[in-house]
C-alpha positions as CSV (number, residue, x, y, z in Angstrom):
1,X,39.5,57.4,-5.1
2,X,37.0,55.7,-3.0
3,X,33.7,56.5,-2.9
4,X,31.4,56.9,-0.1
5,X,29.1,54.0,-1.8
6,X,32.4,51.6,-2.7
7,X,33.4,51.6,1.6
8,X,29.8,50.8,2.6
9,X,29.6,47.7,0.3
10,X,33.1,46.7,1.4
11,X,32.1,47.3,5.1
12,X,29.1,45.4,4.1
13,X,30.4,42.8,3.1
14,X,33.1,42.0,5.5
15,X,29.8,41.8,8.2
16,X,28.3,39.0,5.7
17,X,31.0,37.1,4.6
18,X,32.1,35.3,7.6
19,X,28.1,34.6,8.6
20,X,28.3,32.9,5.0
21,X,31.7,30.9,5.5
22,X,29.9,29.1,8.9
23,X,26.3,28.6,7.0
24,X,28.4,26.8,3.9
25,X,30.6,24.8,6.8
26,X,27.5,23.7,8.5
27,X,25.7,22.4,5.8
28,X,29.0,20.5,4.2
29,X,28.8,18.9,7.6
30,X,25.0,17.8,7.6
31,X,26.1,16.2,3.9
32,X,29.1,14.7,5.2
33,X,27.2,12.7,8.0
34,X,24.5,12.1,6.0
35,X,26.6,10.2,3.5
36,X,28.4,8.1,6.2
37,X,25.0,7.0,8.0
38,X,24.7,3.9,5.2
39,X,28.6,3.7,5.8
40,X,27.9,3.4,9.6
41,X,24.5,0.8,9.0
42,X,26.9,-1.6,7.2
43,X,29.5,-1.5,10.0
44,X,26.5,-1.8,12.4
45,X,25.2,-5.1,10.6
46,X,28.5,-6.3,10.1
47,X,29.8,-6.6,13.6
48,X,27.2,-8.3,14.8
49,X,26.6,-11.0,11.9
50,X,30.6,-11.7,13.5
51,X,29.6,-12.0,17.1
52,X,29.5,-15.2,18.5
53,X,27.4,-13.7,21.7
54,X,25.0,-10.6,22.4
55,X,27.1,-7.5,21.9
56,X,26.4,-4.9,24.6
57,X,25.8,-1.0,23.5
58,X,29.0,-0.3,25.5
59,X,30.6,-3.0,23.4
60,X,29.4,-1.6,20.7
61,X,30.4,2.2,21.3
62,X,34.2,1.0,21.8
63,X,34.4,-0.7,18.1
64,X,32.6,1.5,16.6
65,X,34.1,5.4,17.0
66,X,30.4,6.8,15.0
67,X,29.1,6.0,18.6
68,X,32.3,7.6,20.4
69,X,31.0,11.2,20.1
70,X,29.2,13.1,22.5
71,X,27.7,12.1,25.5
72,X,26.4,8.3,26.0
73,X,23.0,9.9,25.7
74,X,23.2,11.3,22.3
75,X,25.3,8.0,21.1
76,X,22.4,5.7,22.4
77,X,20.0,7.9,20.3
78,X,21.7,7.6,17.3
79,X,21.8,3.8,17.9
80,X,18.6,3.7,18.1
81,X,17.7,5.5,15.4
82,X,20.3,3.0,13.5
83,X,18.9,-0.1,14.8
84,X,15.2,1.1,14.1
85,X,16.3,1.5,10.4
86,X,17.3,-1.5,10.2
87,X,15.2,-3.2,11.7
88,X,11.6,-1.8,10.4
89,X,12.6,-0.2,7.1
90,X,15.2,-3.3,6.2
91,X,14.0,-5.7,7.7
92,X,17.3,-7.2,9.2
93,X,16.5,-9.3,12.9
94,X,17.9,-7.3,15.6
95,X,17.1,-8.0,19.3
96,X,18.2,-7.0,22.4
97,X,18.4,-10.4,24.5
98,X,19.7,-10.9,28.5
99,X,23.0,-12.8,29.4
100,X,22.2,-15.3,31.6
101,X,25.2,-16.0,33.7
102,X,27.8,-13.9,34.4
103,X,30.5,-15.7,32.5
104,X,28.7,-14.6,29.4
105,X,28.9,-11.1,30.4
106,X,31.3,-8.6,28.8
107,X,33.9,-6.4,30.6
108,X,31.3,-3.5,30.7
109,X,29.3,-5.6,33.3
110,X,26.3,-5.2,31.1
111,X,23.3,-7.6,31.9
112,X,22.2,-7.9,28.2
113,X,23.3,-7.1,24.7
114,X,22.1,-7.2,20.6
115,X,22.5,-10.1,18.9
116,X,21.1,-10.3,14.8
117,X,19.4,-13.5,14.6
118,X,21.5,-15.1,11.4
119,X,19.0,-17.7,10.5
120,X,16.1,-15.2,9.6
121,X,18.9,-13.1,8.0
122,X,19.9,-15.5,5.7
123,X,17.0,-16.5,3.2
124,X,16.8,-20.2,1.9
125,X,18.1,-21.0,-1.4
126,X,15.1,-22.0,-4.0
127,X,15.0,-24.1,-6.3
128,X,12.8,-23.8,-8.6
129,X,12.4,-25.6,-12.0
130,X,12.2,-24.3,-15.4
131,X,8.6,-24.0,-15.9
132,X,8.0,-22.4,-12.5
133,X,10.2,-19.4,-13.0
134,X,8.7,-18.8,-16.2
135,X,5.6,-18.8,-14.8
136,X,6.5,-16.3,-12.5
137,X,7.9,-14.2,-14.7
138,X,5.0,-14.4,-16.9
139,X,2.7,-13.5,-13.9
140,X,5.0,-10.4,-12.8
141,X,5.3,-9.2,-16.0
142,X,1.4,-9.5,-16.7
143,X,0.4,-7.2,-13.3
144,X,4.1,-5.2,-14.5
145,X,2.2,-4.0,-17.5
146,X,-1.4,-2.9,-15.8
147,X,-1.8,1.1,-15.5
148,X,-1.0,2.2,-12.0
149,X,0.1,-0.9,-10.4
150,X,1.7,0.4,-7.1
151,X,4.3,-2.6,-7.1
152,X,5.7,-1.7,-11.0
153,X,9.1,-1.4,-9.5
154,X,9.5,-3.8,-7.0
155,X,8.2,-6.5,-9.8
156,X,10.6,-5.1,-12.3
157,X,13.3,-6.2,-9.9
158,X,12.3,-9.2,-9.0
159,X,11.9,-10.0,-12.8
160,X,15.6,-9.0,-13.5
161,X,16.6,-11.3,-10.6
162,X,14.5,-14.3,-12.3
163,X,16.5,-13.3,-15.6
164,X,19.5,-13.2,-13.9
165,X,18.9,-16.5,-12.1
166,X,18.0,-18.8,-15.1
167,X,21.2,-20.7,-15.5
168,X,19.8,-22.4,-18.6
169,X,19.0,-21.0,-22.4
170,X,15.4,-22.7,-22.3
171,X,14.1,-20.3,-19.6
172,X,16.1,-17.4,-20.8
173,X,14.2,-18.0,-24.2
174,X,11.0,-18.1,-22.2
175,X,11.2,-15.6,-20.7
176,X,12.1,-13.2,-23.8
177,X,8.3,-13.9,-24.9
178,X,6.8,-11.1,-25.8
179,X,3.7,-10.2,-23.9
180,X,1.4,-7.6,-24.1
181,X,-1.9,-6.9,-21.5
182,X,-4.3,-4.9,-21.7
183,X,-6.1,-3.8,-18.5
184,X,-9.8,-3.8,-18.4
185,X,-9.8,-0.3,-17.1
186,X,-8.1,2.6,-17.7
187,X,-6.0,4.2,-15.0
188,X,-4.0,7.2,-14.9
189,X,-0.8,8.2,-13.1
190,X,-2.5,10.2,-10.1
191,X,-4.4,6.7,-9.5
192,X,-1.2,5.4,-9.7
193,X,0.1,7.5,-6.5
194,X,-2.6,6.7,-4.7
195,X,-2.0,3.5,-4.6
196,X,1.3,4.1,-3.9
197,X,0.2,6.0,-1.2
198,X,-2.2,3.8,0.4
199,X,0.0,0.9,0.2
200,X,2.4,2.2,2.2
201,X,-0.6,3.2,5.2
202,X,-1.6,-0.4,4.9
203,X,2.1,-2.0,5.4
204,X,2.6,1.1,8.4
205,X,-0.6,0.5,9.6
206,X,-1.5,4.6,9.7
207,X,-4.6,6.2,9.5
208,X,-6.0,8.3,6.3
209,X,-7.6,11.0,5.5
210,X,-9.8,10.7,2.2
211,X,-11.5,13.1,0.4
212,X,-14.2,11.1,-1.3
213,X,-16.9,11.5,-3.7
214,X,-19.6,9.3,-3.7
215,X,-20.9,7.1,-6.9
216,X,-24.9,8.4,-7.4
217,X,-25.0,11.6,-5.5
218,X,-22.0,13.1,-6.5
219,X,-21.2,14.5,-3.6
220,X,-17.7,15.1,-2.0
221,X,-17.3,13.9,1.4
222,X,-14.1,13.6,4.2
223,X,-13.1,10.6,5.9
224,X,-10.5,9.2,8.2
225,X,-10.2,5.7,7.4
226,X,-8.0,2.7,8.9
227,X,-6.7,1.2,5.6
228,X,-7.2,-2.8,6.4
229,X,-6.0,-4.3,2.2
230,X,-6.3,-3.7,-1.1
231,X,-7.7,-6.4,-3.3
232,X,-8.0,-6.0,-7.3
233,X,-11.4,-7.3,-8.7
234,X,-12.5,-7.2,-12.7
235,X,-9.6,-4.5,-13.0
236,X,-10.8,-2.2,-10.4
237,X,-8.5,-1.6,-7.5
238,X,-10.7,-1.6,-4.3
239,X,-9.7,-0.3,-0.4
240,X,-11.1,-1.9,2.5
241,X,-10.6,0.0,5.8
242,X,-12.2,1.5,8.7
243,X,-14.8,4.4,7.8
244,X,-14.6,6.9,10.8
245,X,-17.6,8.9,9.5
246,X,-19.8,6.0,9.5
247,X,-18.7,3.8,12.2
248,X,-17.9,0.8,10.1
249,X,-16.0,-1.1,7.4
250,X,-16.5,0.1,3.9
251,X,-14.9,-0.8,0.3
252,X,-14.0,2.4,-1.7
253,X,-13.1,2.8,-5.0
254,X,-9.6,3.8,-5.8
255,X,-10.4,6.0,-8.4
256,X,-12.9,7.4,-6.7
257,X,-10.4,9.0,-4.3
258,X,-9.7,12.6,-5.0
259,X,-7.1,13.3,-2.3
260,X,-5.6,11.6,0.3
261,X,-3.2,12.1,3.4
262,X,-1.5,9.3,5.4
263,X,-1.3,10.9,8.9
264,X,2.4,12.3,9.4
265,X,2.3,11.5,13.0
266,X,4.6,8.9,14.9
267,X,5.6,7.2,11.3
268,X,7.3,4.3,13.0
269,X,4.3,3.5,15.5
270,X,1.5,2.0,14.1
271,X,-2.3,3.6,14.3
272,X,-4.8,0.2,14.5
273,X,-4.9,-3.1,14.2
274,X,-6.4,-5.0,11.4
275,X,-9.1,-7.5,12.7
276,X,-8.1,-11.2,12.8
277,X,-10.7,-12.0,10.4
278,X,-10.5,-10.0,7.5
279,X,-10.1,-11.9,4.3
280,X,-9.5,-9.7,1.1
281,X,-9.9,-12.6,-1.0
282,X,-13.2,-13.4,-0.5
283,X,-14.3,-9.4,-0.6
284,X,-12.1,-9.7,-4.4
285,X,-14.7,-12.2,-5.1
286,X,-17.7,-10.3,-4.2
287,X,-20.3,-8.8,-6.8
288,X,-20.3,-5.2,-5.7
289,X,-23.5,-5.3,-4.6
290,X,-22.5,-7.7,-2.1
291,X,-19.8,-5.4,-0.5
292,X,-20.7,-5.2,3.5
293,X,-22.2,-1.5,2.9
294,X,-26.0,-1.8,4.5
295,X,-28.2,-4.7,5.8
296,X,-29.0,-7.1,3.2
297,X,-32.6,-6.9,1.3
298,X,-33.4,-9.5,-0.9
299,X,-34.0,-8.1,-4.8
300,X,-36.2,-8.9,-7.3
301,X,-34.8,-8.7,-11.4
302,X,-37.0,-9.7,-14.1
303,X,-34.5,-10.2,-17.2
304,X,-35.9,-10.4,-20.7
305,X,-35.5,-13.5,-22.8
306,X,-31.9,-12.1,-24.7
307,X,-30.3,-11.8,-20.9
308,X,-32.3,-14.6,-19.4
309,X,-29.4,-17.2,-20.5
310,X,-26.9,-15.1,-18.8
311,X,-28.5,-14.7,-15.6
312,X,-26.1,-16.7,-13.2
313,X,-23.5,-14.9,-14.9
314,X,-24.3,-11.5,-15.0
315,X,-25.6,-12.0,-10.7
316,X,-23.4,-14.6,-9.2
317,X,-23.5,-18.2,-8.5
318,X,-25.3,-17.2,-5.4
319,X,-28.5,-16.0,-7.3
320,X,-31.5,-18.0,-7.3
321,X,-32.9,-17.9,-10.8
322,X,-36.7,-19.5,-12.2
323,X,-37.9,-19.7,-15.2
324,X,-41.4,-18.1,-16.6
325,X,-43.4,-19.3,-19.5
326,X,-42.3,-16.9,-21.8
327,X,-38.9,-17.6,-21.4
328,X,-37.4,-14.7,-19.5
329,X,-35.9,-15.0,-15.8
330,X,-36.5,-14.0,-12.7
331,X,-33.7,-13.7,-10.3
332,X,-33.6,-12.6,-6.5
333,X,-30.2,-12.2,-5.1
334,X,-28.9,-10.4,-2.1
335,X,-28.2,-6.8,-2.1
336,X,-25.9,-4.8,0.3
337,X,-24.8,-2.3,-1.4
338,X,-27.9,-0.9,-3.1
339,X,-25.6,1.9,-5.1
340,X,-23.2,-0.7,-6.9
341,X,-26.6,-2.6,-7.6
342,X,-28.9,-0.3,-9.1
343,X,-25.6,1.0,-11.0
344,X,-25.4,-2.8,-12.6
345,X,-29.2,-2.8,-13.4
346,X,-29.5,0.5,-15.0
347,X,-26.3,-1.0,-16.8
348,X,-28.8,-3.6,-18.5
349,X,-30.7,-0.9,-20.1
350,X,-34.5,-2.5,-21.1
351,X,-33.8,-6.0,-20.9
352,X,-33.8,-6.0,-17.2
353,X,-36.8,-4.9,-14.8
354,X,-35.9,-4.1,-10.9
355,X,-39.5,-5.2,-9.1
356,X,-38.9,-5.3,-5.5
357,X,-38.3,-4.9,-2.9
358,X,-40.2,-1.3,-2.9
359,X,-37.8,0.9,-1.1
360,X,-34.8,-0.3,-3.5
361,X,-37.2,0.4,-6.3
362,X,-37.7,4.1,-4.9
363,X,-33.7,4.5,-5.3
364,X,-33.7,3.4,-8.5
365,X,-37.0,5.8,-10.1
366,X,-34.5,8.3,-7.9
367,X,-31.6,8.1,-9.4
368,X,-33.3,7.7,-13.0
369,X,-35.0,11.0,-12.3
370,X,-31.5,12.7,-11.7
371,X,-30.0,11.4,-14.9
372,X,-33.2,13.3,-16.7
373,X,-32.1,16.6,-14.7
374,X,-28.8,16.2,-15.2
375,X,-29.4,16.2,-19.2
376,X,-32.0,18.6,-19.1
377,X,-29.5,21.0,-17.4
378,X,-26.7,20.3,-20.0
């Protein structure tokens, strides 16, 4: 017999099951379109690389059904959504252009239609000689094999294409070389993301949120940041952007990044604009010291006689070095960036003096005195 306990769960679940059936039905459907959206892109891309003229959206609803559903409202919104895939996360030419006479015009009377600009489509053929692809591939696979590179992937295909394009067994053998590099920092995966990360800010152009802690005083700090470049200098992967906080452009140091978030908002729409005259290269060939931090004060380094030879190399090409009796050197070089300087010249230990100006000197006896507290403490 039945118990009282056996009809509730069967009452029970004759109220859940059919709620269960629709939720399962629902989200078959949700797969189902999501699998036909590439499906859809193609056929999108397709019919107007065959068009001879601009195609109208009401052109375009009639050949393609995916747009024949719903209202003309919710089919122009999925278009859209289409055409802004492709255009901004493919990178395909699509743009909407105006017919100018009305014998160009379709049947739908429309003033204007898409066309997909075939000759940016279509990328030149290269031809590149032996010694050139090998000396790409030697390049890719050299940055390929740095901890952290953000573009590991990218270059990893674009090396496979290179294989796959060397028609002869000379660059084949080339490029079966073995090669080893070994970066002149470490990095670690979570440096690795971040890069990641803020490479795709810069390419979207979106604002960032950094939490940041500083090189002497240890201290952490939050920033929004526009993200301008990157640029890679003596192994250390550098950010140049915007600083928010203190009203001015600033280089930080990727690994000194301790969290980060790209601002969700509005992906597609873009958060600044770069300046016209920012040129990463030349900040990659900075000294540190010279990043645009502060005002510039000139310094004052006495170097003893073992470090005197080294002097234009250890302070740029831009330092002005003389020579005393005694054979040591003193150098005066600009300083704006009075952390990544007095970092350098602690860095030289006893054979190098800082003697000026006074208020840089201050910074250094400071941070000297918080070494000696720091080891006293531990």
């Amino acid at each position: 017999m039945a118990t009282d306990e056996s009809r509730a769960w069967v009452r029970d679940f004759g109220r859940v099951w059919p709620r269960l059936i629709r939720e399962r039905q629902s989200r078959y459907k949700k797969m189902d379109a999501s699998n036909k959206r590439p499906e859809r892109l193609l056929s999108l891309v397709t019919l107007l690389l065959n068009s001879r003229r601009p195609v109208s959206f009401a052109k375009i609803r009639g050949l393609m059904p995916e747009y024949g559903v719903g209202s003309e409202q919710t089919a122009l919104r999925k278009f859209e959504r289409d055409k802004a895939s492709l255009v901004e996360d493919l990178g395909i030419p699509i743009r909407y252009v105006e017919i100018d006479t009305e014998e160009e015009a379709d049947s739908s009377g429309s003033s204007g239609g898409y066309v997909l600009d075939k000759q940016s489509y279509y990328l030149p053929s290269l031809s590149l000689s032996s010694d050139e692809l090998v000396a790409l591939y030697v390049a890719g696979a050299a940055s390929r094999a740095m901890d952290g590179f953000p573009w590991a992937i990218e270059v990893t295909r674009a090396l496979e294409k290179i294989r796959f394009a060397s028609s002869n067994g000379e660059t084949e053998e080339l490029c079966d070389l073995p090669l080893a590099v070994k970066p002149s920092r470490e990095r670690n995966e979570k440096a690795g993301r971040t890069l990641a990360l803020i490479r795709d800010a810069v390419a979207r152009k979106k604002r960032v949120h950094l939490a940041y802690r500083g090189l002497w005083r240890d201290e952490l700090t939050h920033r929004e940041v526009d993200p301008f470049g990157l640029f890679l200098r003596d192994g250390l992967w550098c950010l140049q952007a915007y600083c928010h906080l203190r009203d001015e452009q600033r280089t930080f140091d990727i690994d000194r990044i301790e969290s980060l978030k790209v601002n969700p908002n509005a992906p597609r729409k873009p958060d600044f604009d770069p300046p016209a005259d920012l040129d990463l290269a030349a900040l990659a060939r900075l000294r540190p010291w010279s990043y645009p931090v502060g005002e510039p004060v000139l310094a004052v380094v006495l170097l003893e006689q073992r470090l005197a030879f080294f002097a234009k190399s250890m302070f740029g090409e831009d330092a002005k070095v003389s020579w005393k009796p005694d054979k040591r050197a003193l150098v005066e070089v600009s300083v704006t960036n009075s952390e990544a300087f007095i970092e350098h010249v602690l860095g030289l230990r006893d054979g190098a003096t800082l003697l000026g100006p006074p208020a840089l000197r201050d910074e250094l006896l400071a941070r000297l005195d918080q070494i000696v507290s720091s080891l006293q403490r531990s």
